[in-house]
VOGU-3710 file (C-alpha; in Angstrom, 3 decimals, decimal comma):
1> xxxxxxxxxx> -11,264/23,053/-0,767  -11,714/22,366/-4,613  -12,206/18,870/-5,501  -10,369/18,189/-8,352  -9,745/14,626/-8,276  -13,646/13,584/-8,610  -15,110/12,854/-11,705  -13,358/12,269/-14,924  -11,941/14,423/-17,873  -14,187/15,265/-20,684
11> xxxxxxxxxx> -14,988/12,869/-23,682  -15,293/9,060/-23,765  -11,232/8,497/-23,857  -9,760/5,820/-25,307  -12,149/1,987/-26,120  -11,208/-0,418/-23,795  -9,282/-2,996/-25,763  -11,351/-6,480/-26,294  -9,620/-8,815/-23,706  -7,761/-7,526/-20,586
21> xxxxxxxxxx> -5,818/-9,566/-18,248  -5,150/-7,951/-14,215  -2,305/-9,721/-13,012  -2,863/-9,936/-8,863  -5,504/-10,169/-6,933  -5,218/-7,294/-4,220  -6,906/-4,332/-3,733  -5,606/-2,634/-6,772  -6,309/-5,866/-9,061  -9,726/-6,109/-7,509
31> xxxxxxxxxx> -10,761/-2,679/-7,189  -9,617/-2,752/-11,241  -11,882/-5,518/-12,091  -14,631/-4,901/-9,883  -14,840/-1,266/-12,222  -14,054/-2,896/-15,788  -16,818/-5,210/-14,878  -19,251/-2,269/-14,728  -18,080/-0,130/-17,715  -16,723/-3,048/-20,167
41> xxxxxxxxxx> -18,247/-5,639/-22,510  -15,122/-7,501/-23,620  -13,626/-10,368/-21,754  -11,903/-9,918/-18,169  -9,254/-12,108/-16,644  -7,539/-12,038/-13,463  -5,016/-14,045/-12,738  -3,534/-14,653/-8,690  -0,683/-16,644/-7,462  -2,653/-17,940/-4,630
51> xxxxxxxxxx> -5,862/-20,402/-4,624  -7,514/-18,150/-2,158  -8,544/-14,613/-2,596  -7,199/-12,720/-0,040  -4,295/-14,155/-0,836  -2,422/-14,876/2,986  1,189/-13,679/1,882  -0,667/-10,626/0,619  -0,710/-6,474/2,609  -3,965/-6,174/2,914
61> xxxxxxxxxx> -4,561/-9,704/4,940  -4,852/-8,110/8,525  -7,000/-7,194/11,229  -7,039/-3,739/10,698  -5,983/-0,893/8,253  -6,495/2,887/9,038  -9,293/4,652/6,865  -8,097/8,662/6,501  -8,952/11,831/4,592  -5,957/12,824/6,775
71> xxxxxxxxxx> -2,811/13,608/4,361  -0,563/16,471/3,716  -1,004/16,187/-0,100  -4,693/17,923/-0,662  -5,997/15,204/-4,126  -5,252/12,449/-1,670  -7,374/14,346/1,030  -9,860/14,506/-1,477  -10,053/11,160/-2,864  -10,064/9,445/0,273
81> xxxxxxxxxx> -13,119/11,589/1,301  -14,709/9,835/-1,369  -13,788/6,454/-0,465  -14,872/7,033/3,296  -17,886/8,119/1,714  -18,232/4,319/0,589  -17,186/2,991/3,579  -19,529/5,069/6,000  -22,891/4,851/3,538  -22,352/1,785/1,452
91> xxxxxxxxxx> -22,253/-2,442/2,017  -18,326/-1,558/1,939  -18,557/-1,051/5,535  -21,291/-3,023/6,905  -21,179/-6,159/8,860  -18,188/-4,554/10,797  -15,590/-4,309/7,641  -15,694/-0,199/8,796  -15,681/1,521/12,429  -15,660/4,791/12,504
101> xxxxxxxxxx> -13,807/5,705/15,959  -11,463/8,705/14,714  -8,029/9,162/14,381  -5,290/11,635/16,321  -2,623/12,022/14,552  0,482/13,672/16,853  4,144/14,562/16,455  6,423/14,688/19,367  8,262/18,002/19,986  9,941/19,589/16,982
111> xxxxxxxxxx> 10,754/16,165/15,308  9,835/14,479/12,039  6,274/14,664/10,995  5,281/18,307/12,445  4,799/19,635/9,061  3,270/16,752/7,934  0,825/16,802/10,460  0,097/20,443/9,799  -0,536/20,153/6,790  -2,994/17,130/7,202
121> xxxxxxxxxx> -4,558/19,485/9,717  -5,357/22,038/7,315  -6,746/19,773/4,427  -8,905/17,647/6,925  -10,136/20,570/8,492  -11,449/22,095/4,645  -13,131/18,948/3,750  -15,136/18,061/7,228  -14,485/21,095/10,093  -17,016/19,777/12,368
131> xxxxxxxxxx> -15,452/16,693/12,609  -11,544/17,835/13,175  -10,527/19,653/16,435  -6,880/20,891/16,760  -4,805/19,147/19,672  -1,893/22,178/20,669  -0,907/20,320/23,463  -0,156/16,623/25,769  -2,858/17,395/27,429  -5,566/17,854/24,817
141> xxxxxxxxxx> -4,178/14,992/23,035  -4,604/12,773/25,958  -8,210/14,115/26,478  -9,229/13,223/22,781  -7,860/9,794/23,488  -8,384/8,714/27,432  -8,087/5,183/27,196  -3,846/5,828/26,210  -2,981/7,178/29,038  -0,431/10,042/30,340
151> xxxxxxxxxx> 2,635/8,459/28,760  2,356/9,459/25,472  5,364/11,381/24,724  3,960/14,010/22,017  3,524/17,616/21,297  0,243/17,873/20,225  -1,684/16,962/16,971  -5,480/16,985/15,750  -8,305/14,583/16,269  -10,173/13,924/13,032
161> xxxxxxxxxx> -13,660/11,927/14,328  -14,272/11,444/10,294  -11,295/8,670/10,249  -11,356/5,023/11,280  -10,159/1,233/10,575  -11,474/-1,270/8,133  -11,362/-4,493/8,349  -8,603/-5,604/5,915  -9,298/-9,051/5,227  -12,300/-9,034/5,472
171> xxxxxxxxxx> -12,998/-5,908/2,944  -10,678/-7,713/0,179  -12,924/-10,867/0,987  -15,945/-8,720/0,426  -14,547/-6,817/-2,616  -13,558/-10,411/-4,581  -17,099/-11,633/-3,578  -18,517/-8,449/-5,283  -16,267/-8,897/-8,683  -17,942/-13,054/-8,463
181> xxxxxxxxxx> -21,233/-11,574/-8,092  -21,293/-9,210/-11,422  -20,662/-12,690/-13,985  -17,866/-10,907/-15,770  -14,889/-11,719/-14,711  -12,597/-15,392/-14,951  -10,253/-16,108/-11,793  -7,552/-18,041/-12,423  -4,797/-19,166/-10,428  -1,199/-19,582/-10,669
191> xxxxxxxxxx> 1,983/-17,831/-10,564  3,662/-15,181/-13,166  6,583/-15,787/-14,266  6,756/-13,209/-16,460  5,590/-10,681/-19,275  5,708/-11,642/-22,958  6,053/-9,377/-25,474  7,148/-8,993/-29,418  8,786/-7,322/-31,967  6,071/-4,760/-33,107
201> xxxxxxxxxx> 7,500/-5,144/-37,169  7,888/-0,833/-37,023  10,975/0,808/-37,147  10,365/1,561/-33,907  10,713/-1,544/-32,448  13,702/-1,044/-31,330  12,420/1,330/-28,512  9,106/-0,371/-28,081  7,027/-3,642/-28,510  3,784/-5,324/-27,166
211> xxxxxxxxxx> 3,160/-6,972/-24,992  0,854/-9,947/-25,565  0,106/-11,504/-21,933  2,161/-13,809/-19,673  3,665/-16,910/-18,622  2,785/-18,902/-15,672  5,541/-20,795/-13,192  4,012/-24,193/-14,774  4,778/-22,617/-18,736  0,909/-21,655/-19,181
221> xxxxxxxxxx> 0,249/-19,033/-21,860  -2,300/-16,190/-21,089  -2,961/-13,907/-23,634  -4,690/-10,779/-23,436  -5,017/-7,183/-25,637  -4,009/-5,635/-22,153  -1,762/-6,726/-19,408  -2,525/-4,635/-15,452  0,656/-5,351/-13,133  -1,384/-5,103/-10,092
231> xxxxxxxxxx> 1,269/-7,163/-8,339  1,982/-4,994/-5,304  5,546/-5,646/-3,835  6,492/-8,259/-6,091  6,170/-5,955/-9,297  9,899/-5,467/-9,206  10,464/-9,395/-10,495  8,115/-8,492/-13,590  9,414/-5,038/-14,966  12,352/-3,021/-13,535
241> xxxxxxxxxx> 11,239/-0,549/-11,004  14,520/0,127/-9,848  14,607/3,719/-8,666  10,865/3,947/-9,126  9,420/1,524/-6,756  10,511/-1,454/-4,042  9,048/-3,417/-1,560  10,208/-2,679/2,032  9,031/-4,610/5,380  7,034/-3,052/8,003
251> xxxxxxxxxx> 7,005/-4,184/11,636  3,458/-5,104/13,243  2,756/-7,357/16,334  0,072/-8,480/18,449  -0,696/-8,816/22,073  -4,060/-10,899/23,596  -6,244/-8,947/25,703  -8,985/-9,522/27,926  -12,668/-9,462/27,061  -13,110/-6,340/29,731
261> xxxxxxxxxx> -9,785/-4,573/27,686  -11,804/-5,102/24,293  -14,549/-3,389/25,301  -12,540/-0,448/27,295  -10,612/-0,099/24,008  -13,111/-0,987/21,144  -14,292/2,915/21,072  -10,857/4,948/21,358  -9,532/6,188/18,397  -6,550/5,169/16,400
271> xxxxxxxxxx> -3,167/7,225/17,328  0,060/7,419/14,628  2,618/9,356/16,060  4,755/10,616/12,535  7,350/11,401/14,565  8,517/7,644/15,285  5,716/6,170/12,737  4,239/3,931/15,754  0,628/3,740/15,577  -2,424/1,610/17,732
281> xxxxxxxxxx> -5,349/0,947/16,024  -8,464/0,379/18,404  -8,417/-4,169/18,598  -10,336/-6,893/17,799  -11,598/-9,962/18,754  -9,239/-9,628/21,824  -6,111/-8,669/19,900  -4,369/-5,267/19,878  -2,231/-4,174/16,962  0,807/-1,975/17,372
291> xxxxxxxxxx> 2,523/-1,492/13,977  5,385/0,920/12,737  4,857/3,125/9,235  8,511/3,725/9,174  11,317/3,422/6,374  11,182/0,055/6,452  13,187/-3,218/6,018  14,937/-3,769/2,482  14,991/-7,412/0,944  18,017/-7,269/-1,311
301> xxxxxxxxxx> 17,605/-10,308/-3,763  18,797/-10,962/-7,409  16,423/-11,564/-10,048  16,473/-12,539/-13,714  16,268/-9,632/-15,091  12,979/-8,776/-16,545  14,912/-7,067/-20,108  11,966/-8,491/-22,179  9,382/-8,205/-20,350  8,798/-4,464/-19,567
311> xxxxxxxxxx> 12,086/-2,763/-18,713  14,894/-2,228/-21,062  13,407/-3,025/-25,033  17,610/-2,720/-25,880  19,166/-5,392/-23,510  19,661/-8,477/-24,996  21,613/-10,498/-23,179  20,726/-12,604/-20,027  21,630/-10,608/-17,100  20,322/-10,400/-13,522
321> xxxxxxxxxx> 19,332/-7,356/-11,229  18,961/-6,401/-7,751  15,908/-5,765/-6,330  14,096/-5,561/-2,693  11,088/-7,995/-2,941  8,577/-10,120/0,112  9,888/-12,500/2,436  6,972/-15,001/3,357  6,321/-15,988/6,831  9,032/-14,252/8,584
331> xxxxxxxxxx> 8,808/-12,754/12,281  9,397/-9,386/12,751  13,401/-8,584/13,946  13,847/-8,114/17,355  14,714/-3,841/16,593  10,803/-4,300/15,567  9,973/-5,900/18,790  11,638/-3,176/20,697  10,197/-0,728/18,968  6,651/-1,839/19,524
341> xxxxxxxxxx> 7,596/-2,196/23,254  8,488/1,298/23,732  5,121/2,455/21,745  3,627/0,358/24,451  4,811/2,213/27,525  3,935/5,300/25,828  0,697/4,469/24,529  -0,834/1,815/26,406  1,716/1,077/29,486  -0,677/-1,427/31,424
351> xxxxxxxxxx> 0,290/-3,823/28,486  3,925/-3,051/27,655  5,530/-6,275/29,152  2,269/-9,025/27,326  3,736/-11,183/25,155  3,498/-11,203/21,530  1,435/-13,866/20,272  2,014/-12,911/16,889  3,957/-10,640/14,598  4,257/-9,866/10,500
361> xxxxxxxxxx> 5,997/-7,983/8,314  4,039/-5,786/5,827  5,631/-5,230/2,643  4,498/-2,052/1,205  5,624/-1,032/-2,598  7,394/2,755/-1,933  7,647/5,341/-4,881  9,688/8,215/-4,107  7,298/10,541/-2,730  4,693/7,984/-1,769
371> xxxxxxxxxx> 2,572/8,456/-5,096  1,164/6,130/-6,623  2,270/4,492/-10,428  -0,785/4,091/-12,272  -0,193/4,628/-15,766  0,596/2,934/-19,402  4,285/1,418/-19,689  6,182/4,366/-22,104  8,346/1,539/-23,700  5,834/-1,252/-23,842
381> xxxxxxxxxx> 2,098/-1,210/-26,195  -0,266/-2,873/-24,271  0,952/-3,099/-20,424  -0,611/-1,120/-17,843  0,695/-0,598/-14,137  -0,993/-0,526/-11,650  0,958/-0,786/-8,100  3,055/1,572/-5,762  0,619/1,588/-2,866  3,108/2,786/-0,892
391> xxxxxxxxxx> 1,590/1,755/3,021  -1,297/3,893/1,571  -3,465/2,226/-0,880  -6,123/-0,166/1,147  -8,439/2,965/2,221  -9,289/3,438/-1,037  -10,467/0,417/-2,348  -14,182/1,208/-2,945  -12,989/3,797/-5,709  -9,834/3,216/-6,416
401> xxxxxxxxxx> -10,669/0,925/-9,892  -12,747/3,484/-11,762  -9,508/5,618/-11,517  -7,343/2,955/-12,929  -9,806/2,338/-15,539  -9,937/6,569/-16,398  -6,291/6,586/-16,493  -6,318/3,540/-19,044  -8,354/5,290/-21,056  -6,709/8,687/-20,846
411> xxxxxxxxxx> -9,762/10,214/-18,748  -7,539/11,268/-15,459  -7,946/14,146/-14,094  -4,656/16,081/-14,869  -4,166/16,356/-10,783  -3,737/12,744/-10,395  -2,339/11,563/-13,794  0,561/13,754/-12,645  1,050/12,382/-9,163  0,400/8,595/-10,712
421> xxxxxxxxxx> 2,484/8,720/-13,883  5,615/6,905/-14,593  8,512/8,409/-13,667  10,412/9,443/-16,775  13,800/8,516/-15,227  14,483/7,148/-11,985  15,220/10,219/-9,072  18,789/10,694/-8,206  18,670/8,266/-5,048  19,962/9,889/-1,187
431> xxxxxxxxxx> 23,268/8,857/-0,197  23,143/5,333/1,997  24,353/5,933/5,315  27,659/4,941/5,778  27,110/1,007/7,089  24,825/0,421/4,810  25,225/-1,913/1,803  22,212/-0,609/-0,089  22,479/0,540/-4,160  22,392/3,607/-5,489
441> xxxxxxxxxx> 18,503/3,143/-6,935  17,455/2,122/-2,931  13,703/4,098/-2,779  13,124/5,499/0,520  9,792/7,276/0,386  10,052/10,823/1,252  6,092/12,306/1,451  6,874/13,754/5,049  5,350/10,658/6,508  8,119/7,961/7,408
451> xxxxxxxxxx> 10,852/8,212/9,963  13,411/5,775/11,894  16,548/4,162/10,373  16,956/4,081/6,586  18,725/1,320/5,230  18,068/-1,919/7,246  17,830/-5,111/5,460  15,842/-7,136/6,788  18,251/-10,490/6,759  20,964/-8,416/8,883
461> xxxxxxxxxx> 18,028/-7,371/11,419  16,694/-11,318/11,814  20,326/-12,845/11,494  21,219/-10,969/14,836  18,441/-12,804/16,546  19,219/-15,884/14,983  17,156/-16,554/11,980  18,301/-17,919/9,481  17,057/-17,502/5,769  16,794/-21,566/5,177
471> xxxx> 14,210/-21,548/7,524  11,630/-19,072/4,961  9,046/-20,687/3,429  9,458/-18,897/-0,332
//
């Protein structure tokens, strides 16, 4: 397979600007400053809502995240080679932040995610064929992965022994004590409230203006040459993503396990079934994660809307927009819960009835097609995003930055400044099925990956289990 996502495009690009400010403190934000620190002499700044870096409310604060070359889109195949590359050879996964233990990934008859998983198949199987062995049938895949037993209700699949699980918390941990350790960059904390920008005094001002940094919850002004959203799910409070990009709510949940289960399970690889979107990832510390990439819960809520900050240079007026963003602290609904019961009797039946001792929603930030948006703002001088992880971004967090920092510049390769840039208008939006009360701009990420229910908010899905939104702690 050609590589053409590695390196950069020819010619120095565009000078960094003097002062740049990263707004958010995740793997994009950190990944972004851990790179400027290495190629830029001006002054750094990045700014995070929470004291603590990884921030708790945060995705990537979790036991686990799956590490994969395995995708149906061949640059993302590509890139992620590189960042395993990190992970496997570098301190990025020492000290247990990376186990390499494989991953099968199945579909189940002729349902959702065949194609997808074909065409994973082939990619994987150019960049590393001694490692990936096709699965054609139950039996194999049950073979590949002993320790899941005969209920796993699939098809057939590949194993890819190249793939594994980081450490998500702990690799965010590790990647903000690497930014500390190169001198270069000021943390500060608090909570943005939102963009500032200003007339640019050219007649086209009208249709575009700078932006000049932000303003905190408590009315502190940072300025900066350069403002990077890396704000994740809660982007859409900042600039209007509508169409474009939204936070939706993933299910995950826990069960305790025994120190004799650990070590029967520690080894087995990781299985994702595309077909429902249930996946296992191997446990630890005597917890076992069973999670759902799926459509998703929505999180309808109204917002000021961000007209000067990064949206819509014409509106004037005070006006306020809906848009999905995080719910903190919430359980997962009880359609969750089911569903990670009946991945249990497929998967791993000898636990399907242990309690839960924990579950989370994970808000991912969907595009579309599941691509990221990395790329100037076309109406706003000066802002930069850099978000739209869509369930997809944590793997590559060892390389991730020094692509953000080429595509500031203008030193993409033309492969990925396609797939990253900013949607010129926002796709004509699927028809909501018939109960549901979403809006036309609802993004449900089509990249062959997701299945299960579009549409579910995730209020409805609690409120029928009794929760009640007065008992969130925004």
């Amino acid at each position: 397979m050609k590589d053409s996502t590695q390196g950069t495009s020819p010619g120095p690009g565009t000078p960094l600007p003097d002062s740049i400010l990263i707004v958010g403190g995740g793997v994009f934000g950190l990944s972004t400053a851990l790179a400027l620190a290495a190629r830029h002499s001006g002054k750094i700044t990045l700014v995070e809502s929470s004291p603590t870096i990884p921030n708790p409310h945060g995705s990537s604060i979790d036991t686990s995240r799956i590490v994969r070359a395995d995708y149906a889109k061949a640059a993302y195949a590509t890139l992620a080679e590189s960042a395993l590359e990190k992970w496997r050879n570098t301190d990025w996964g020492r000290e247990g932040r990376y186990t390499q233990s494989g991953l099968v990934l199945v579909s189940s008859g002729d349902q959702f995610g065949k194609d997808y998983v074909r065409e994973s198949y082939e990619n994987v199987k150019a960049i590393n064929p001694d490692a990936v062995e096709a699965l054609p049938t139950r039996r194999d895949v049950e073979r590949a992965a002993p320790g899941y037993g005969s209920g796993l209700h699939v098809s057939g699949g590949y194993v890819n022994w190249g793939s594994g699980w980081a450490d998500a918390e702990a690799s965010v941990a590790f990647a903000r004590k690497k930014v500390e350790e190169t001198g270069r960059v000021n943390f500060r904390t608090g909570d943005v409230k939102r963009v500032i920008s200003e007339d640019t005094g050219s007649a086209a001002a009208a249709a575009r203006r700078k932006v000049t940094g932000v303003e905190l919850a408590d009315n502190t002004i940072i300025t900066a040459d350069l403002v990077i959203l890396a704000t994740g799910a809660w982007t859409g409070r900042l600039v209007d993503l509508r169409g474009r990009a939204e936070a939706t709510g993933q299910a995950l949940a826990y069960i305790r396990i025994s120190d004799e289960e650990q070590a029967k399970l520690a080894n087995m690889p990781t299985v994702l079934n595309l077909s429902t979107g249930m996946f296992i990832i191997p446990p630890r510390n005597n917890l076992l994660k069973i999670a759902r990439h799926a459509y998703g819960y929505r999180n309808p809520q109204r917002v000021p809307s961000p007209a000067d900050s990064g949206s819509n240079p014409t509106q004037t007026r005070e006006t306020t927009i809906e848009v999905s963003l995080p719910e903190k602290d919430v359980p997962i609904p009880q359609e969750g819960e089911d569903a990670c019961r009946v991945a249990l009797k497929e998967m791993l039946p000898a636990f399907a009835d242990r309690p839960f001792v924990k579950t989370r929603v994970c808000w991912y930030t969907d595009t579309p097609k599941g691509d990221f948006i990395i790329t100037h703002h076309p109406q706003y001088n000066g802002l930069f995003l850099a978000t739209g992880g869509s369930g997809h971004g944590f793997k590559f967090l060892p390389v991730l930055g020094d692509k953000v920092v080429d595509a500031i510049q203008g030193r993409l390769v033309p492969e990925l400044q396609k797939l990253w840039a900013w949607p010129e208008s926002p796709p004509a939006a699927a028809p909501p099925p018939p109960s549901s009360s979403s809006p036309d701009t609802v993004v449900w990420t089509e990249d062959g990956s997701r299945s299960g229910p579009k549409g579910m908010i995730l209020m409805d899905e609690l409120a029928k289990g009794g929760w009640k939104r007065s008992s969130s702690k925004l």
